[in-house]
C-alpha positions as CSV (number, residue, x, y, z in Angstrom):
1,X,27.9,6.7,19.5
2,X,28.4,6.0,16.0
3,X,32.5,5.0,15.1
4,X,33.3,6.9,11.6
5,X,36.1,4.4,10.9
6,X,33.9,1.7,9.7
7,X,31.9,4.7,8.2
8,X,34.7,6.6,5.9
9,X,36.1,4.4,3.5
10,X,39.1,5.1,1.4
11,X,37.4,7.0,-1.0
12,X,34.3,8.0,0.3
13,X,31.7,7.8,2.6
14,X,30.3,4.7,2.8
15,X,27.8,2.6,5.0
16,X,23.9,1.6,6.2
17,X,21.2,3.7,6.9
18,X,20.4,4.6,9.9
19,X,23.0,2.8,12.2
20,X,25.8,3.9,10.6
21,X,24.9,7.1,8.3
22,X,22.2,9.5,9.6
23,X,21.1,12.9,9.8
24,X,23.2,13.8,12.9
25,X,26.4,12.0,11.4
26,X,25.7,13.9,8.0
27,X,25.6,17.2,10.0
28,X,28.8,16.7,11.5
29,X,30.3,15.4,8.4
30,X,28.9,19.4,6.8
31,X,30.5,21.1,9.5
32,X,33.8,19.4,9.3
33,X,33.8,19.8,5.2
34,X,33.6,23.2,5.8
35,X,36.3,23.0,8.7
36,X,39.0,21.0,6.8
37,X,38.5,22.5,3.6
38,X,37.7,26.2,4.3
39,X,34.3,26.0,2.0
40,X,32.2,29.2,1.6
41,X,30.0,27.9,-1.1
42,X,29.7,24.1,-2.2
43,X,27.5,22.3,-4.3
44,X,25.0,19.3,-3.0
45,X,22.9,16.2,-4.9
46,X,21.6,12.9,-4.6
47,X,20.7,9.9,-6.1
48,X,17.1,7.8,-5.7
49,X,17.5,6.4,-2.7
50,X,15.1,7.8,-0.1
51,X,17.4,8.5,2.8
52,X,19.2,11.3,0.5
53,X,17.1,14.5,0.9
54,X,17.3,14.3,4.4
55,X,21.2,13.3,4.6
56,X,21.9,16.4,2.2
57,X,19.8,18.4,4.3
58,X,20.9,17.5,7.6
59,X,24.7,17.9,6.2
60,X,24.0,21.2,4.7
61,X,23.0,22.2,7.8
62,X,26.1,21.3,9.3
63,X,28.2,23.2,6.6
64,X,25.8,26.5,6.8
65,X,25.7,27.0,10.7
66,X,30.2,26.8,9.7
67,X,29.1,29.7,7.5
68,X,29.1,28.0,4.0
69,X,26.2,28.4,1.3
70,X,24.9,24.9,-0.2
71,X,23.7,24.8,-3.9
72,X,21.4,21.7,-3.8
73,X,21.3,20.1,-7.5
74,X,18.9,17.9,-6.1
75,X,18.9,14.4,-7.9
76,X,21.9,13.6,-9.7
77,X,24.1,11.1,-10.7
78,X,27.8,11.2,-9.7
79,X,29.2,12.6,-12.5
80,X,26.4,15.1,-12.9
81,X,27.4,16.3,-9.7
82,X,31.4,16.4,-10.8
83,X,30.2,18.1,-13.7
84,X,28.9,20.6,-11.2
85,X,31.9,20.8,-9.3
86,X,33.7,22.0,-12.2
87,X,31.0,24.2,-13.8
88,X,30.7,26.3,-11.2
89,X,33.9,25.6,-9.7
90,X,33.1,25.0,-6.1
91,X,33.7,21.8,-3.9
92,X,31.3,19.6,-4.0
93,X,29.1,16.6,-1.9
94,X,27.5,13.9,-3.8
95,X,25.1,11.7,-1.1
96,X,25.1,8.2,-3.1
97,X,26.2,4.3,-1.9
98,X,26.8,3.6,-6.2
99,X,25.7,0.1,-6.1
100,X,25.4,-0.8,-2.8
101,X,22.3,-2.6,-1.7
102,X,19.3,-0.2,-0.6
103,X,20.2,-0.2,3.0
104,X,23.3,2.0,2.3
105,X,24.2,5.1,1.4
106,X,27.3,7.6,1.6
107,X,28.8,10.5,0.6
108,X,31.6,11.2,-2.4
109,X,33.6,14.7,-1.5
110,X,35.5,16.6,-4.3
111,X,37.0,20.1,-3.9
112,X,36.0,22.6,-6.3
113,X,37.2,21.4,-10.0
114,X,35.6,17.9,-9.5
115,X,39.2,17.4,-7.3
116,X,38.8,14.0,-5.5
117,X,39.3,13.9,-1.4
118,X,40.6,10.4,-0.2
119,X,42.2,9.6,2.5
120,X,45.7,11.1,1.7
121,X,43.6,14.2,0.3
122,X,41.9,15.1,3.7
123,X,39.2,12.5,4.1
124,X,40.5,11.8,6.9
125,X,40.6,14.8,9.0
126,X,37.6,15.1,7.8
127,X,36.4,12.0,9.9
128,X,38.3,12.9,13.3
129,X,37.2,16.7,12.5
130,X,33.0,15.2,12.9
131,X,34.1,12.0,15.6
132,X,35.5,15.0,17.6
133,X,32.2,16.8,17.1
134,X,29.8,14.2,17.6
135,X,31.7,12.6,21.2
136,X,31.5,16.0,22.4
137,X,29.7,18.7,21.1
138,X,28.9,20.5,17.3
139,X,30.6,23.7,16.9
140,X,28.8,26.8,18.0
141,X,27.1,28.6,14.8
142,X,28.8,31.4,13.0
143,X,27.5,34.9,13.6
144,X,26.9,34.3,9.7
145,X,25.4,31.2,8.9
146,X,25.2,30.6,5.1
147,X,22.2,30.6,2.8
148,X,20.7,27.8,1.0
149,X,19.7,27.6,-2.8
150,X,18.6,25.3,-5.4
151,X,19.6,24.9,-9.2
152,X,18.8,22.4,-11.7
153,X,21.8,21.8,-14.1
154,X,20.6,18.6,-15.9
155,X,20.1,20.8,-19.4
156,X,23.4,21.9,-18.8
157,X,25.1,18.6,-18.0
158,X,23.4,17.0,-20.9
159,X,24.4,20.2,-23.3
160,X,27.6,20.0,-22.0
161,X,28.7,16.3,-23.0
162,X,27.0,16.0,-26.6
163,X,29.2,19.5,-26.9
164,X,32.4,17.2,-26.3
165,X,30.6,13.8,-28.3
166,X,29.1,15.3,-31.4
167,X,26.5,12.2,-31.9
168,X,24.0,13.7,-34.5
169,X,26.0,12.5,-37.8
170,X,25.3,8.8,-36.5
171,X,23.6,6.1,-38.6
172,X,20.5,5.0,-37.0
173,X,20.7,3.3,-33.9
174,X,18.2,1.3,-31.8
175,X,20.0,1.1,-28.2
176,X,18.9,-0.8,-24.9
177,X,19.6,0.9,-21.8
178,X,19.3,-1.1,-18.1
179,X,19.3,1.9,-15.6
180,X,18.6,-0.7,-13.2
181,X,16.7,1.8,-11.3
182,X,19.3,4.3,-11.0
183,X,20.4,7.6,-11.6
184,X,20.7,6.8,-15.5
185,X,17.1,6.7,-15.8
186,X,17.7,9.9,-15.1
187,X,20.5,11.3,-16.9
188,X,20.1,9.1,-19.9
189,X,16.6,11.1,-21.1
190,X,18.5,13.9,-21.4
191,X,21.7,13.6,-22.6
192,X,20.7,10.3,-25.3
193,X,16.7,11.5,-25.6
194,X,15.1,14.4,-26.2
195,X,14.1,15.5,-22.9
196,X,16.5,18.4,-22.8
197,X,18.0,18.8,-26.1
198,X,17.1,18.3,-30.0
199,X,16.5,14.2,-30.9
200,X,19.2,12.3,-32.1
201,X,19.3,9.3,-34.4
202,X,19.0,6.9,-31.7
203,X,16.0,4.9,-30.1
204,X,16.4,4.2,-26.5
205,X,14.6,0.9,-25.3
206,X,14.3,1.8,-21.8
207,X,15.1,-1.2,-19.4
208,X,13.8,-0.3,-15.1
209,X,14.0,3.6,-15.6
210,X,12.2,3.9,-12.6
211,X,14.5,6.0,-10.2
212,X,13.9,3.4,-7.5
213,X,16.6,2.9,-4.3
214,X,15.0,-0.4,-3.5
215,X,16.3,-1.7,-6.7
216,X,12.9,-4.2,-7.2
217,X,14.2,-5.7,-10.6
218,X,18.2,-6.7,-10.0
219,X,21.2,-4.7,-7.8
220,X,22.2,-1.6,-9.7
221,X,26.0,-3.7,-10.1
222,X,27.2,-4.8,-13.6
223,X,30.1,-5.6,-12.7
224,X,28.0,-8.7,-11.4
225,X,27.1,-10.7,-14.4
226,X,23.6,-11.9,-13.1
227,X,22.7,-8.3,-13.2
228,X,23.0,-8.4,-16.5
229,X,21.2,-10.9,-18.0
230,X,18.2,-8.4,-18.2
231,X,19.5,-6.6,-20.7
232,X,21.5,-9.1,-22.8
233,X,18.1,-11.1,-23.3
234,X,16.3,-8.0,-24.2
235,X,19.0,-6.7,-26.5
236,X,18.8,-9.6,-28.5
237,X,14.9,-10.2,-28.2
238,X,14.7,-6.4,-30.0
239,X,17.3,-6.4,-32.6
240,X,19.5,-4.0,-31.2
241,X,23.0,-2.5,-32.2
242,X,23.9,-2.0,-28.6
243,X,23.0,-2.6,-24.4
244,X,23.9,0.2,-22.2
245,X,24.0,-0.6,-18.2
246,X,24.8,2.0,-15.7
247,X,25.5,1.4,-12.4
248,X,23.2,3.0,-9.5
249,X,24.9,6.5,-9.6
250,X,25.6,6.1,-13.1
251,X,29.2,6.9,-13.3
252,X,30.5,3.4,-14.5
253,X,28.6,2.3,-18.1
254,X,29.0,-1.6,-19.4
255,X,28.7,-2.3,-22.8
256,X,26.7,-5.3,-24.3
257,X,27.0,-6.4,-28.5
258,X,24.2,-7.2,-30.5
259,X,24.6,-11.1,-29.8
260,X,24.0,-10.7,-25.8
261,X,27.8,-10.8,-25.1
262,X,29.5,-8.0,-22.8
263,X,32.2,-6.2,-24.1
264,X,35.5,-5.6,-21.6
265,X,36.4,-2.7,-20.1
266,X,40.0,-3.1,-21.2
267,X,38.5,-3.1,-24.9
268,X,36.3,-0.2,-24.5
269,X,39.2,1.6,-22.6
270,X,41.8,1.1,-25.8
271,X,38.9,2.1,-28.4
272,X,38.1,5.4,-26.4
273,X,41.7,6.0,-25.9
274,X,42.2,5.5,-29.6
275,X,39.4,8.3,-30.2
276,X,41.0,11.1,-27.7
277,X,44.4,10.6,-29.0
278,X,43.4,11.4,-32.2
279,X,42.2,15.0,-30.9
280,X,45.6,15.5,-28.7
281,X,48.0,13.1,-30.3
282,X,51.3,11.9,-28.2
283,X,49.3,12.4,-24.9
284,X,49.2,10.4,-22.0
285,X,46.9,7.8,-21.4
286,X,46.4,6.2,-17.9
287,X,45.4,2.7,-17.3
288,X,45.5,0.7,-14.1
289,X,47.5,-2.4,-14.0
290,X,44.7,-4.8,-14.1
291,X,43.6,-3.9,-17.7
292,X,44.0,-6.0,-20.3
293,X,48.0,-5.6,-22.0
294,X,46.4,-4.7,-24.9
295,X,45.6,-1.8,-23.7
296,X,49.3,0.2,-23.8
297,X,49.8,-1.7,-26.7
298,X,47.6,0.4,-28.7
299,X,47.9,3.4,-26.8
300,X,51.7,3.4,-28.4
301,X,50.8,2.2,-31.6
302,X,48.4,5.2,-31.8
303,X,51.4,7.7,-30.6
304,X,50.2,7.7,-27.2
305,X,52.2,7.7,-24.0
306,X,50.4,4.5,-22.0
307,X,51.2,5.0,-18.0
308,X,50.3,2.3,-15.3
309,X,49.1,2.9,-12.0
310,X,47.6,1.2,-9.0
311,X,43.8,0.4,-9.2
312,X,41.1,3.3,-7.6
313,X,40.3,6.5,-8.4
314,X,42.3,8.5,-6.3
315,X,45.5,7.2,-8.2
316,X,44.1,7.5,-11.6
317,X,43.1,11.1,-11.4
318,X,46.2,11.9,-9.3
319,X,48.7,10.9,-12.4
320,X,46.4,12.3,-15.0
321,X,46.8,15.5,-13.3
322,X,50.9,14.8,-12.8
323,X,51.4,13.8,-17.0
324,X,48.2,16.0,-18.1
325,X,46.5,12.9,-19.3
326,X,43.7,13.0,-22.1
327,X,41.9,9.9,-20.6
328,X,42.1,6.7,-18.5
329,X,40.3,3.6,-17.7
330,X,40.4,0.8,-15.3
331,X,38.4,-2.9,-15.4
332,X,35.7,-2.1,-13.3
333,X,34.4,0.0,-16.1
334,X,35.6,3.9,-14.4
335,X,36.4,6.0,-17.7
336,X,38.4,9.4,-16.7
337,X,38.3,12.3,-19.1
338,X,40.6,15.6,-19.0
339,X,37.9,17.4,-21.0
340,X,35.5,16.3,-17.7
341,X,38.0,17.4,-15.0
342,X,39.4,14.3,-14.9
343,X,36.5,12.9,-13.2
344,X,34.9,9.4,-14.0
345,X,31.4,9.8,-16.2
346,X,30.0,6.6,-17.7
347,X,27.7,8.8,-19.4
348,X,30.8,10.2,-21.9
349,X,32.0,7.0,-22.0
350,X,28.6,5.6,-23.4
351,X,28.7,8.7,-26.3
352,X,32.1,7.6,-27.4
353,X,31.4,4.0,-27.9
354,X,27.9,5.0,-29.2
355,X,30.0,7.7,-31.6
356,X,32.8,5.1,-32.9
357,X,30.0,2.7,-33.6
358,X,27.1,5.3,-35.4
359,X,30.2,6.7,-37.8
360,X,31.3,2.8,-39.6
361,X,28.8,0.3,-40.2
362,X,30.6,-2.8,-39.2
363,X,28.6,-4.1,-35.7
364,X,29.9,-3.5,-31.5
365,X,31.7,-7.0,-32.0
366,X,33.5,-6.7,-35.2
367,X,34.4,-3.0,-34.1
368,X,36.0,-4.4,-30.7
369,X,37.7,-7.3,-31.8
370,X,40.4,-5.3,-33.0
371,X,40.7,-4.5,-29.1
372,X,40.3,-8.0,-27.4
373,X,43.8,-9.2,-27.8
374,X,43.9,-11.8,-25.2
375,X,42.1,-13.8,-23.0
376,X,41.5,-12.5,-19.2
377,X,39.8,-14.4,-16.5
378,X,37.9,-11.2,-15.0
379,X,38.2,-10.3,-11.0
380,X,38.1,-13.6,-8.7
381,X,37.3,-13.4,-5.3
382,X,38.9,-16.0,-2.8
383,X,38.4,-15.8,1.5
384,X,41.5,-16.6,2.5
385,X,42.6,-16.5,6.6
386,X,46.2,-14.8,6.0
387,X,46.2,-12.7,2.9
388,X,50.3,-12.0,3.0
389,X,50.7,-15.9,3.3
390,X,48.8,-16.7,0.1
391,X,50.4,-13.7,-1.7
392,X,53.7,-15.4,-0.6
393,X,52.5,-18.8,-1.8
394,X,51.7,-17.4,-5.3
395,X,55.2,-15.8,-5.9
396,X,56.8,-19.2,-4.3
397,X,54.3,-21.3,-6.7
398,X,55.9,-19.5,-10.0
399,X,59.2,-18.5,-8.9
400,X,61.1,-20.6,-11.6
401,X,58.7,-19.5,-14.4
402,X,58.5,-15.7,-13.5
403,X,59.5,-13.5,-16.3
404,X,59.2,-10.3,-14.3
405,X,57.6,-9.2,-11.2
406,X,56.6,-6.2,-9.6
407,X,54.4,-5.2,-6.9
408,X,52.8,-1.4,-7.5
409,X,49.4,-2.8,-6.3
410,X,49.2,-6.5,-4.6
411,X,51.6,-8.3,-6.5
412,X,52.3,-9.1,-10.6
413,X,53.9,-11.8,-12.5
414,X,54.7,-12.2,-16.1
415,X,55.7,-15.8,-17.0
416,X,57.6,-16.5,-20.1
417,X,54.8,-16.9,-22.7
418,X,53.7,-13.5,-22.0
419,X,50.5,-14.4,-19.9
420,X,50.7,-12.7,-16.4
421,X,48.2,-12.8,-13.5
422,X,47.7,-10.1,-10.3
423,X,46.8,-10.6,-6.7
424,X,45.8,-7.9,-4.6
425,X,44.3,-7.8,-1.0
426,X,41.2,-6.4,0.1
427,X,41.5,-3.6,1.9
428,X,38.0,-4.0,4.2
429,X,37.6,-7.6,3.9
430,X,39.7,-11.2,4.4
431,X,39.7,-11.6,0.6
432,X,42.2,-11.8,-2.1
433,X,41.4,-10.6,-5.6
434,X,43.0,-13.0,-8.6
435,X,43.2,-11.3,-12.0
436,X,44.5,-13.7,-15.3
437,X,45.2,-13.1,-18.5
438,X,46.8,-15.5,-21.2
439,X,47.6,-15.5,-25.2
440,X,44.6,-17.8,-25.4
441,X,41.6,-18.8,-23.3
442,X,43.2,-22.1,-23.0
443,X,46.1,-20.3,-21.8
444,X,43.9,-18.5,-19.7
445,X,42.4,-20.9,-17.9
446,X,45.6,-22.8,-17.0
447,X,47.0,-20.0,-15.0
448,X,43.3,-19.3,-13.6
449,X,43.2,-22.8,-11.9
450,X,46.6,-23.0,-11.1
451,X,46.9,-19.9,-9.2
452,X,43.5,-20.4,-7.7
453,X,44.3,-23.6,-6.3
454,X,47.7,-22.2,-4.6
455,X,45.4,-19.3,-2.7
456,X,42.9,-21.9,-1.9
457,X,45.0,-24.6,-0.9
């Protein structure tokens, strides 16, 4: 008997294939979507990886014999499929493990209106809802069972987003995209190419299109530096303004300059929020607390309202909804756009940086340095036996230099010189996440090592 709790995460559905996720679990998990949230129609896709045809299937199954139709999309990426949601307005089930290793897979649930479900958004009944059913016994079928179509929206998706990115004024660009064998060797034909829609002034070098769940060439992750080395070798070796690297669903885009060197999230968060604001000045802009300080900085001095929340998704979209926030961004490279449903799409993300840089001729790296303010250390992992202890030791360690402190997510210290570093538990493993960021990189470091050597001590 499979145990959902290791199964449903926080956010989603997440876990191998097929001890922990198969096609009897993804059957319960349909019938108890439709249970929880009263579903009559919802809309279904998948990414590359092989086990996703018959997970979708098996938990559309589950949902119809409850009564509700399934619109199956058919391969997506994530944000194709919240583009879905919204479009047709109907809850929606996207069967992806983003870039997990090929052995996993899961599920990302969203009422209708792209409308995250998390745990404190009924993910959870969700889980007792199908444990319930698979310890005894799937509920009997409705005298109605629903019906089953399929639609292809990827002409829609891809009209859609150059209707809110207008990229056909832009000076030529020659662009390197790693797909890494995901979804965006999908998606990125037809919303950058001319699969689907008129040519642009862009020429795509296409780095492991091949939609390919094995992942043969490196993990679909950029947020792991070694996974991108492809494309910072080729971007030089081609003479090009610009890498693109999507992870495996495609929903979180990294940005690489013409010299091989990655751009940060925080910077690319502060020049897209610069870019909405100028279409809805004075609105909010969200940004999780682990972004660079930069970041509100120039959210205010472009008449924005910055607000700071905990990191993940659920919160993000939660207080964009609350302040009807234009946009937001967090360091792992999510972007969140009100004119998307609030949902995350590295694909618009992409068009805007693509956009700002196409419209001035100065390059990535002279365009972003107005953004990189300060120095940060990126996300450090550390095992540690008792995570409060360590967390405890840090706040001891600094206590007569702490400027301010707070503790909205893990806990936060500003020193007197204005750097500041984060420390935040893992929620699913014995780990402790460090996050630095100085004045300088000598600054930088300093606090890095220092702190490090208090949660490794």
């Amino acid at each position: 008997m499979v145990d959902l709790s290791g199964l449903v995460k926080a956010y989603d559905v997440r876990g191998t294939v097929p001890d922990q996720l198969n096609a009897d679990v993804a059957e319960a998990l349909g019938a108890a979507f439709v249970a929880v949230t009263g579903a009559t129609t919802l809309v279904a896709g998948h990414d590359m990886r092989s086990s996703g045809p018959e997970l979708l299937g098996a938990f559309a199954d589950g949902a119809m014999a409850q009564g509700a139709s399934v619109v199956n999309i058919g391969l997506a990426s994530t944000d194709m499929l919240y583009f879905a949601s919204g479009h047709l307005n109907l809850p929606g089930a996207m069967f992806t493990a983003s870039h997990n290793p090929a052995q996993y897979n899961g599920i990302k649930l969203c009422r209708a209106g792209a409308v995250p479900i998390g745990q404190d958004s009924g993910l959870v009944d969700i889980r007792t809802t199908a444990q319930d059913y698979l310890e005894a016994s799937m509920p009997a079928t409705v005298a109605q069972p629903g019906s089953r179509s399929e639609v292809n929206l990827l002409a829609e998706y891809a009209r859609y987003l150059r209707g809110l990115v207008d990229l056909s004024g832009s000076r030529p660009l020659k662009v390197v995209v790693d797909a890494g064998n995901g979804m965006g060797g999908y998606t990125v034909p037809a919303v950058l190419g001319d699969a689907e829609l008129p040519v642009l002034p862009i020429q795509i070098v296409q780095l492991y299109f091949e939609l390919d769940g094995t992942f043969p060439n490196h993990e679909a992750n950029p947020l792991e530096p070694a996974n991108l080395v492809d494309l910072q070798r080729k971007v030089v070796e081609v003479g090009a303004d610009i890498g693109l690297a999507f992870d495996g669903d495609a929903d979180r885009c990294f940005f690489i300059d013409a010299a091989g060197n990655a751009v940060s999230p925080s910077a690319v968060t502060a020049l897209v929020a610069v870019r909405e604001l100028a279409k809805a000045p004075g609105s909010a802009v969200i940004h999780n607390l682990i972004t660079s300080k930069a970041v509100p900085e120039i959210i205010t001095e472009h008449g924005g309202r910055p607000i700071r929340t905990r990191v993940g998704h659920s919160f993000i979209k939660a207080e964009m909804a609350a302040t009807d926030a234009v946009f937001g961004g967090e360091h792992s490279a999510h972007y969140y756009f009100r004119d998307f449903w609030r949902a995350d799409t590295g694909m618009l993300a992409a068009m805007h940086v693509l956009a700002a840089l196409g419209e001035q001729p100065a390059s990535l790296a002279e365009l972003t340095a107005e953004y990189s303010r300060y120095a940060a250390s990126g996300e450090i992992n550390s095992e540690v036996a008792d995570q409060a202890d360590r967390v405890t030791a840090i706040r001891d360690a600094f206590a007569n230099r702490t400027k301010a402190v707070d503790t909205l997510d893990g806990l936060t210290i500003e020193l007197a010189d204005g750097s500041w570093l984060n420390v935040r538990a893992s929620n699913t493993e014995p780990l402790l996440r460090l996050n630095v960021e100085g004045a300088s990189s000598a600054a930088m470091t300093a606090l890095r090592d220092e702190a490090l050597s208090v949660i490794r001590s």
